[in-house]
C-alpha positions as CSV (number, residue, x, y, z in Angstrom):
1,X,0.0,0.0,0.0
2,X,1.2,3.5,-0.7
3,X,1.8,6.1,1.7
4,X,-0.5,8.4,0.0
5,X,-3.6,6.0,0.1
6,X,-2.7,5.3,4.1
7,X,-2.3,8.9,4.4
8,X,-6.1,9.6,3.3
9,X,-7.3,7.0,6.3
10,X,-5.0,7.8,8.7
11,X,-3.4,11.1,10.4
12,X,0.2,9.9,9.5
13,X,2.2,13.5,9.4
14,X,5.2,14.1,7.6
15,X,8.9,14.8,9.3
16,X,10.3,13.8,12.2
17,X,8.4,12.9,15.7
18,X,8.3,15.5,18.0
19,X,7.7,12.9,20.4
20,X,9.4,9.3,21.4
21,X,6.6,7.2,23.4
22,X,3.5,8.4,22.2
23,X,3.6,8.3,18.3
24,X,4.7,5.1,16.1
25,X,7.9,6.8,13.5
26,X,9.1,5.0,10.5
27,X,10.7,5.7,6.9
28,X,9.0,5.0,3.8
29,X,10.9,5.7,1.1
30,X,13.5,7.7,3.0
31,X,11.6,9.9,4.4
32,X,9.7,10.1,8.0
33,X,6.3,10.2,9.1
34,X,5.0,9.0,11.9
35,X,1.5,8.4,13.7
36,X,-0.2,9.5,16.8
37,X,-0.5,6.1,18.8
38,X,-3.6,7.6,20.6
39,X,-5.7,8.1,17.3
40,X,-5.2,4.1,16.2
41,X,-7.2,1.3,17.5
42,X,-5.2,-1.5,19.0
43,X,-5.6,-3.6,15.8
44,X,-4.5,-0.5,13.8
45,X,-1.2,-0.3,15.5
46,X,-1.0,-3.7,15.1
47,X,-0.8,-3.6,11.5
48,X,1.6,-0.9,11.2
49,X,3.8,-1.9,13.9
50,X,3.9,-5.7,12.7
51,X,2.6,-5.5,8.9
52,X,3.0,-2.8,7.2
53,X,6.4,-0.9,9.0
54,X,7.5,-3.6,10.6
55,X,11.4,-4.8,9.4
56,X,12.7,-2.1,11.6
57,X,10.4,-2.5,14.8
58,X,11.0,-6.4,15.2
59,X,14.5,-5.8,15.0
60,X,14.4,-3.9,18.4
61,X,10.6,-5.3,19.5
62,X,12.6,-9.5,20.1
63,X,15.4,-7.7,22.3
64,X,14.3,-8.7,26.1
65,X,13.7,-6.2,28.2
66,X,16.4,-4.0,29.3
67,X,18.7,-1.5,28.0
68,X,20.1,-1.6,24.4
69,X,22.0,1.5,22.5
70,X,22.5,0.9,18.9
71,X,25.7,1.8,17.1
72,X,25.1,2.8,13.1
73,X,27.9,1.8,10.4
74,X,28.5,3.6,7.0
75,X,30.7,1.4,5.1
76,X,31.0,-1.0,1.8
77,X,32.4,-3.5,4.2
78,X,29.7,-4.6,6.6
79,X,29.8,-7.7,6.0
80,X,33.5,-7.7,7.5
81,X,32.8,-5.7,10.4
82,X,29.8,-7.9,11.0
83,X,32.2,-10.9,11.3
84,X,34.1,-9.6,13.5
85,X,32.4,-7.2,15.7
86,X,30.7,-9.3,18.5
87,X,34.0,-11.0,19.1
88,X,35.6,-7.8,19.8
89,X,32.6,-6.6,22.0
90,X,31.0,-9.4,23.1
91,X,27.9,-6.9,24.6
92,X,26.3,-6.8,21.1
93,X,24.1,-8.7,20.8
94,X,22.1,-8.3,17.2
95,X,24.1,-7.2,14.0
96,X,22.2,-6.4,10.9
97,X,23.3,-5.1,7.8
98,X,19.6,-2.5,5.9
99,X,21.2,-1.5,2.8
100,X,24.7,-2.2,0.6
101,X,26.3,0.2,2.9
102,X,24.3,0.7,6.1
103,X,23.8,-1.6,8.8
104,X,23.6,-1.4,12.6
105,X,24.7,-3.0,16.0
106,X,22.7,-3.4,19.0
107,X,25.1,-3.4,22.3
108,X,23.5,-4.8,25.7
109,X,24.1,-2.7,28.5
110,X,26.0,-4.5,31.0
111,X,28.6,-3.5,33.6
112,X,32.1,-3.9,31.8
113,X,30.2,-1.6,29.0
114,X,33.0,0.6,27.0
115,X,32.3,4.0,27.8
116,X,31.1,6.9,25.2
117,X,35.9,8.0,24.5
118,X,36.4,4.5,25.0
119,X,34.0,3.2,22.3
120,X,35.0,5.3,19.8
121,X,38.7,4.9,20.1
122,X,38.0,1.2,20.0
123,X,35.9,1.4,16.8
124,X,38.3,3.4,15.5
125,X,41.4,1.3,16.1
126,X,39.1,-2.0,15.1
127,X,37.8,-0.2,11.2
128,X,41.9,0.2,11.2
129,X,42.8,-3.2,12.1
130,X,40.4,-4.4,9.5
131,X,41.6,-1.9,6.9
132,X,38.0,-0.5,6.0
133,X,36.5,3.4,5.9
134,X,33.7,3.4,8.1
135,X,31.7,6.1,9.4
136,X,29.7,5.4,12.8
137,X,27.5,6.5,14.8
138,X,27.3,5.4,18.6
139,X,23.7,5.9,20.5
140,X,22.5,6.2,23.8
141,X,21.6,3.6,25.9
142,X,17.8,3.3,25.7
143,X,14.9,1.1,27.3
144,X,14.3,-1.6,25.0
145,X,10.4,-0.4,24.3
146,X,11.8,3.1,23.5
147,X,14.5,1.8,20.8
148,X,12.5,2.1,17.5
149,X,11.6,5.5,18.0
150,X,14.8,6.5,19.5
151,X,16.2,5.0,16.5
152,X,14.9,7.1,13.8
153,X,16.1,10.2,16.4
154,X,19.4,9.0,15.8
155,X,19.8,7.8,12.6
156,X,18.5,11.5,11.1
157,X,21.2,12.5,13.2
158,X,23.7,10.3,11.6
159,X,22.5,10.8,8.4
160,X,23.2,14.6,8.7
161,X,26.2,14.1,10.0
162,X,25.5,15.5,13.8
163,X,26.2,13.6,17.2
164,X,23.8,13.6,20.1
165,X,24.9,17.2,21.3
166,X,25.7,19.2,18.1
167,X,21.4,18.1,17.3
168,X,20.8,19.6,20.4
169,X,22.9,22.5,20.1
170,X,21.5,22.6,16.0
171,X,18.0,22.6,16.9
172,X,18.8,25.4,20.2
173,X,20.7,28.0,18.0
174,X,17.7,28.0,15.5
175,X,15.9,29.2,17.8
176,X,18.4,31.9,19.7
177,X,18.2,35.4,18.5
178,X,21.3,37.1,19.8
179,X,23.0,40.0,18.4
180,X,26.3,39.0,20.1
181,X,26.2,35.5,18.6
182,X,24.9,36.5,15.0
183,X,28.2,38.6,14.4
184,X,30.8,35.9,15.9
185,X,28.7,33.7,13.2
186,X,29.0,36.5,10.7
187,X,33.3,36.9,10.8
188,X,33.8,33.1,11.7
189,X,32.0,32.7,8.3
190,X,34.2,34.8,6.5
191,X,37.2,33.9,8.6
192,X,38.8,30.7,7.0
193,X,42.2,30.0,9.3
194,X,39.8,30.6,12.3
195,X,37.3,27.8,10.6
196,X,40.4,25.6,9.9
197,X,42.1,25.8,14.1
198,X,38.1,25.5,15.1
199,X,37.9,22.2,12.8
200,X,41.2,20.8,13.6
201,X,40.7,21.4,17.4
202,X,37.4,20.1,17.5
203,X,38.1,16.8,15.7
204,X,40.8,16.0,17.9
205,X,38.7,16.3,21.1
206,X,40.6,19.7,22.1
207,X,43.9,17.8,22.6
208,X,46.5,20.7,21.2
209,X,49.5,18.3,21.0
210,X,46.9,16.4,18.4
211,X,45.9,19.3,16.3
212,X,49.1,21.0,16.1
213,X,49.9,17.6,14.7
214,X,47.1,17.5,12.2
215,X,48.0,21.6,11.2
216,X,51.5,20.4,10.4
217,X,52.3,23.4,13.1
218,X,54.8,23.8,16.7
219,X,52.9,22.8,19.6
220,X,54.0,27.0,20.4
221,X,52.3,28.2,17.4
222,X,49.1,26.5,17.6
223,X,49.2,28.6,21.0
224,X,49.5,32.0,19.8
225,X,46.9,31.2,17.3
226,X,44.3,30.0,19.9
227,X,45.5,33.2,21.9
228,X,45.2,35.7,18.7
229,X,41.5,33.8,18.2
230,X,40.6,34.6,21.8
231,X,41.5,38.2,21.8
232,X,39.7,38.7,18.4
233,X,36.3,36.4,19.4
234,X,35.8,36.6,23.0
235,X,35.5,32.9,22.9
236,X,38.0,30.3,24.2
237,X,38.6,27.2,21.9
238,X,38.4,24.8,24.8
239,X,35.4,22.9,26.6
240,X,31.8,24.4,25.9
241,X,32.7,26.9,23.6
242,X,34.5,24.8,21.4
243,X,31.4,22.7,20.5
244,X,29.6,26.2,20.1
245,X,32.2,27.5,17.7
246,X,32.0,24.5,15.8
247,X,28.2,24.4,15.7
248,X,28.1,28.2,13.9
249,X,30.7,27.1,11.5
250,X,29.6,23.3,10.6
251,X,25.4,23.9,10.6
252,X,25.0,27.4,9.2
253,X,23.7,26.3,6.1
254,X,21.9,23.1,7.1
C-alpha cells in the first residue's frame, strides 16, 4: 500500500516525531512520518507496527527487556565488520546489515560496557585493524520499548552528520536570537584560518598536541593562534565553547 492511500485513512504526518513514546515513527521511502498512537485502534497499531512498517520494529521489538543503545555503520564493508564485531565486543548482541552500505549493531548494557571516549577509540582502532573506511554513529543507551523511536532520532542525526549534542545545540541556535552570537557567526564565516584551528581542534577532542599535529604546526604556534583567536572572538577554543564555535561554523547552512 502507498503512503499516500494510508495517508487519506489515517493522520500519519510528515517529518520527524516531535515525540518518542506516544507516536509510532518509521521511513517510507526515506523519508519520516509518523502516527499519533492515541488516534489508532489497537488492531491498527498492530498492523503498522507488525505488517505494514514492521522490518525495523522487530528488529528492536525481540530484544528482552532491558537496555540496548544501537551503534550505526557507513561502510562497503559490513559484512566484514559484521564478522568480526561481536567477538571484539562481546555486549552486542544483534548485527544487521539494511542496505549495501548501512547496517547497525545493538550493544547490551552491562557493567564492563566501553564508555562513550572509549567506544570510539575502540571502533576506530578496530575499522583500522580491519583496513575499512567506516563512518559510525554510537547511541544512547535506551529502554528496550523506546528503541524504534529513539532509532529514527538518531539515525536522522547520523544521516546529517550530527552527534547527540551538536542536534541539540542545532535545533537550540535556530531558535536563539542574539545579536552577540549572529556577528561571531557573521566573521567566523568569513574567517577561513579561524574555521580551519576551530575544525582541527574540534576533531581532535581539544587535545592541542593532536591538532598542532594534524596543522602540520609547533605545539608554540598552535598557542598564539588559539590566543590571537581569543583576543579577536571573546570565545575560548576549549570545553563548551568549542562545541559552540564549531556548531556556527559546521550547521550554518543546514
Amino acid at each position: 500500500m502507498k503512503i499516500e492511500a494510508l495517508e487519506k485513512v489515517y493522520p500519519i504526518k510528515r517529518g520527524p516525531s516531535p515525540h518518542t513514546t506516544s507516536v509510532f515513527s518509521f521511513e517510507n521511502d526515506g523519508e519520516q512520518y509518523y502516527v499519533d498512537k492515541n488516534a489508532l485502534t489497537s488492531r491498527e497499531l498492530k498492523l503498522f507496527t507488525d505488517v505494514l512498517f514492521s522490518s525495523e520494529a522487530r528488529a528492536f521489538d525481540t530484544l528482552p527487556s532491558g537496555s540496548y543503545r544501537i551503534i550505526q555503520f557507513k561502510t562497503g564493508d559490513f559484512d566484514l565488520i559484521a564478522e568480526q564485531l561481536s567477538l571484539i565486543f562481546p555486549n552486542i548482541v544483534k548485527i544487521k546489515k539494511q542496505t549495501s552500505d548501512y547496517g547497525v549493531a545493538i550493544e547490551q548494557l552491562a557493567m564492563d560496557r566501553l564508555y562513550d571516549s572509549e567506544m570510539k577509540q575502540s571502533l576506530m582502532t578496530f575499522c583500522q585493524d580491519l583496513g575499512v573506511a567506516c563512518t559510525y554513529y554510537i547511541g544512547l543507551f535506551s529502554d528496550q520499548a523506546e528503541l524504534h523511536d529513539i532509532y529514527q532520532t538518531e539515525k536522522r542525526n547520523f544521516d546529517q552528520g550530527l552527534s547527540f549534542s551538536e542536534a541539540l545545540i542545532k535545533e537550540g541556535l535556530h531558535q536563539v536570537t542574539n545579536r552577540q552570537l549572529s556577528k561571531i557567526k557573521q566573521n567566523l564565516l568569513l574567517d577561513l584560518e579561524a574555521q580551519e584551528l576551530i575544525q582541527h581542534l574540534y576533531q581532535n577532542d581539544g587535545n592541542q598536541l593532536q591538532t598542532a599535529k594534524s596543522l602540520f604546526v609547533h605545539r608554540n604556534t598552535l598557542t598564539q593562534k588559539m590566543k590571537k583567536f581569543e583576543a579577536k572572538y571573546g570565545l575560548s577554543l576549549t570545553g563548551s565553547d568549542l562545541v559552540l564555535l564549531y556548531s556556527l561554523i559546521s550547521h550554518a547552512e543546514r
